[in-house]
N, C-alpha and C positions, 0 to 999 in steps of 0.2 A: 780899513774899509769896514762899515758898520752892516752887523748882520743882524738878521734875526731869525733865531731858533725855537722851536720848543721844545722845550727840556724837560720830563716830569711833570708835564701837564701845564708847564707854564710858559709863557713869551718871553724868550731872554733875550736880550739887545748887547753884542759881544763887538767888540772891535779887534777884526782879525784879517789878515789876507785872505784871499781864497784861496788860497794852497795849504793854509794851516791846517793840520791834523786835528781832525774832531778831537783827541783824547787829550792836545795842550791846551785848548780852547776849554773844556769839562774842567782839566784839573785846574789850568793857572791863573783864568776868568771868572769861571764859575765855581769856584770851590767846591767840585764834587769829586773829592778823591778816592771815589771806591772803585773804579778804572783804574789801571797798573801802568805801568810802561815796562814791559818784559822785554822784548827782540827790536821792535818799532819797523817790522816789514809783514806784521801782519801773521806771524807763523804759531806763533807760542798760546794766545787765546786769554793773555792777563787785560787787556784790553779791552772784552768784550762789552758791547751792550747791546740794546733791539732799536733797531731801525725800522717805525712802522711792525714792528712786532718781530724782525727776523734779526737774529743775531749777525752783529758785523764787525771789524777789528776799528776800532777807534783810530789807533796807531798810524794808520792808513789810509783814513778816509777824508779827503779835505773838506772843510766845512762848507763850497761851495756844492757840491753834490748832495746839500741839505736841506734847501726853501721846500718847505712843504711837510718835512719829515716830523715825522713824531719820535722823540727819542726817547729812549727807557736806557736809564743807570740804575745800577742796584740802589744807588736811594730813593728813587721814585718806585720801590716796591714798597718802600714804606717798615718792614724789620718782620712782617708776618705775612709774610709770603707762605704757601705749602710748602716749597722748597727752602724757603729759609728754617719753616720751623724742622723739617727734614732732616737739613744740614746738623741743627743743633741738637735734637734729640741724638741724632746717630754718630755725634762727636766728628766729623767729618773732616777740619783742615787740622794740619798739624803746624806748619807756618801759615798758613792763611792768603799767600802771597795771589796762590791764581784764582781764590773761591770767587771773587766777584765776579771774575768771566765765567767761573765754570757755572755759575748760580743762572748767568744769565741765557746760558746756552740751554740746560735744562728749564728755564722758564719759556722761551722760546720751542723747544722740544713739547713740554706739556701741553702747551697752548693748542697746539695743532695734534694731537697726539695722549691721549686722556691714559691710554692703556700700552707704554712701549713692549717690548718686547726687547731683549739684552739687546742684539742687532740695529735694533733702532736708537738705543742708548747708544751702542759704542758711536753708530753713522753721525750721531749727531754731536756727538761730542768729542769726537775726532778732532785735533787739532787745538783743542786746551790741555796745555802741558803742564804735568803735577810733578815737580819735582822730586816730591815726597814720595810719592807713589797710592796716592789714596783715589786710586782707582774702582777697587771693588767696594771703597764706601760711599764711593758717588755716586757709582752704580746704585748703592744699595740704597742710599737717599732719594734718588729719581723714585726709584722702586717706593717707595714708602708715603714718600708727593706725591703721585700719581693717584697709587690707592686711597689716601687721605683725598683728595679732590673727587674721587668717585662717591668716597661715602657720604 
């Protein structure tokens, strides 16, 4: 069945069921592999992107809950993001595997949210899972985004 999406600010025309998961439609349609496939029920947050600007699990979302949506993947950030430059200054993934959900749930976080507070960091990013454990550099990334967007 032919859909159409926007993806990064563009109209894409995907042939897919409507039960297919946003995130095999992104990776094996659309060639946008910065989306993961971690758990595939939605738990782990390798998945993420913004749906209309709020973060959501790809994994889990079929692409018919999507006419209208405007969808954000970490490469419709473009590479200079506050949060990407954040990530990179402050050395942030050590495998890399869950950055693009976690980039995306912090970008979503800032949006709505200029000045977190640790608590509103961890609220929101709850549920992206670092295997690694580069948690207090995420933290300290958001921390560093945020102020950089204020200044």
């Amino acid at each position: 069945m032919a859909t159409s999406l926007e993806i990064n600010g563009r109209t894409v025309q995907v042939e897919a069921d409507a039960d297919t998961p946003l995130l095999w439609v992104l990776r094996d349609e659309v060639g946008l592999t910065g989306p993961k496939y971690g758990c595939g029920v939605g738990q782990c947050g390798a998945c993420t992107v913004l749906a209309d600007g709020a973060p959501v699990r790809s994994c889990s979302l079929p692409v018919s809950a999507l006419a209208g949506v405007k969808i954000t993947t970490i490469e419709g950030l473009g590479g200079n993001h506050p949060v990407q430059e954040a990530w990179v200054k402050l050395d942030v993934p050590q495998c890399g595997y869950c950055q693009s959900g976690q980039v995306m749930s912090a970008v979503a976080l800032l949006a709505g949210n200029a000045n977190p507070s640790d608590a509103d960091i961890d609220a929101a990013m709850d549920g992206n899972i670092c295997r690694c454990g580069a948690y207090q550099r995420i933290r300290a990334a958001i921390r560093e985004a945020a102020a950089q967007s204020r200044a």
